[in-house]
C-alpha positions in Angstrom: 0.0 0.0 0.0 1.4 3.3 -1.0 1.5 6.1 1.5 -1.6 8.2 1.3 -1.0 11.1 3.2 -0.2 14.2 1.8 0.7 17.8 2.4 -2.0 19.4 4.0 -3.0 22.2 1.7 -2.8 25.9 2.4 -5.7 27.9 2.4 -5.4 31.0 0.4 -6.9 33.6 3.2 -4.2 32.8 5.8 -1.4 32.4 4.0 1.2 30.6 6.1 -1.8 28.3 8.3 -2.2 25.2 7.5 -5.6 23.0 7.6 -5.2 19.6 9.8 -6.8 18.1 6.3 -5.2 16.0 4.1 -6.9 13.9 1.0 -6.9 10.3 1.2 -7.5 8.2 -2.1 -10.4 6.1 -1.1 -9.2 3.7 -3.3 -6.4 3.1 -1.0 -8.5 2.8 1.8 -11.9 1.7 1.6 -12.9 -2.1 0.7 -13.6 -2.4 -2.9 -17.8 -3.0 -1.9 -17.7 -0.2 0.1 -16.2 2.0 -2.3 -18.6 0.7 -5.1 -21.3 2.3 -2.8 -19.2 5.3 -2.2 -19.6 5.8 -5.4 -22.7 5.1 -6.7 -23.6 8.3 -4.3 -20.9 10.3 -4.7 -18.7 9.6 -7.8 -16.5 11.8 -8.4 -16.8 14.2 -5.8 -15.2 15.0 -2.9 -16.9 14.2 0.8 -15.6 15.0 3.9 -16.0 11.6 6.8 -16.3 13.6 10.5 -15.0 12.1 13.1 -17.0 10.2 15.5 -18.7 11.9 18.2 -16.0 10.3 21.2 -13.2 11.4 19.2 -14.1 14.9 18.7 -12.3 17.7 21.1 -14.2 20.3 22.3 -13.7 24.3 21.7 -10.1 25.4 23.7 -9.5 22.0 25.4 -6.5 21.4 22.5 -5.1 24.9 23.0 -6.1 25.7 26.6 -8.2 28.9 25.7 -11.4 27.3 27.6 -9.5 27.5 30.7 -8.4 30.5 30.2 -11.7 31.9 29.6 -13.5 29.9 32.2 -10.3 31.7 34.6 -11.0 35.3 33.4 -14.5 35.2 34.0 -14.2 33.7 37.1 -12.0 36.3 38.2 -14.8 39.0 36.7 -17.4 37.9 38.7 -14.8 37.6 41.8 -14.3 41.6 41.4 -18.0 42.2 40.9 -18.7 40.9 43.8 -16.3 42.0 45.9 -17.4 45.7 44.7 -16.1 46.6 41.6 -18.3 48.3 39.4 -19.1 47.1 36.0 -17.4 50.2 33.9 -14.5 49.1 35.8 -14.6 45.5 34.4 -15.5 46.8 30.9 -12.1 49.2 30.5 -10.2 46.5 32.6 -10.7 43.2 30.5 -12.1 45.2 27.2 -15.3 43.7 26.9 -19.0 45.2 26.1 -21.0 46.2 29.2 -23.7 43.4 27.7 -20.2 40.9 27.8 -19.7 41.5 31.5 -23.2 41.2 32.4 -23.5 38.3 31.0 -20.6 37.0 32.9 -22.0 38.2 36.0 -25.3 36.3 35.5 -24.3 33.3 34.5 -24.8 30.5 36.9 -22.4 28.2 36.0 -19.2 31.4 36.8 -21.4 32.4 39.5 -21.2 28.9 41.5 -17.8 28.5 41.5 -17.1 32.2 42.6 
């Protein structure tokens, strides 16, 4: 079997980022019956096969950027409540009145504060 992996390919907007994605011949994957099926539905065209839902990751868990975020607002409604007022908050972290409030109400910061 010939090795199927390929460059991944650059996407012209971002210039210098590359896409994860890399075509695979199904040919050299795929059964030949499933293939036949593959492309009685699809022949010729190019399909994208998600992942399944165990193996997915969810948004900022790879880079940490959930934590951080979860951290930050934690820390917002920590200052709220100890007395800061919310312009404070909005020049401090550079978020939207509407951003912080948001922050401040939701249960989920609010309970671990």
């Amino acid at each position: 079997m010939k090795n199927v992996l390929k460059r991944p390919r650059q996407h012209p907007r971002n210039l210098g980022r590359y896409y994860n994605l890399r075509y695979v011949n199904a040919k050299d994957v795929l059964p030949p019956d499933i293939l036949a099926q593959v492309q009685k539905y699809t022949c010729g065209a190019l399909i994208y096969v998600p992942k399944t839902d165990d193996e997915r990751i969810g948004w900022g868990q790879r880079s940490g950027a959930r934590a951080q975020v979860f951290m930050r607002n934690r820390h917002i409604t920590e200052a709220y409540k100890s007395g800061t007022a919310i312009t404070e908050l909005m020049h401090e972290y550079c978020l939207s009145e509407a951003s912080i409030r948001k922050i401040i109400y939701n249960k989920e910061t609010a309970a671990t504060a």
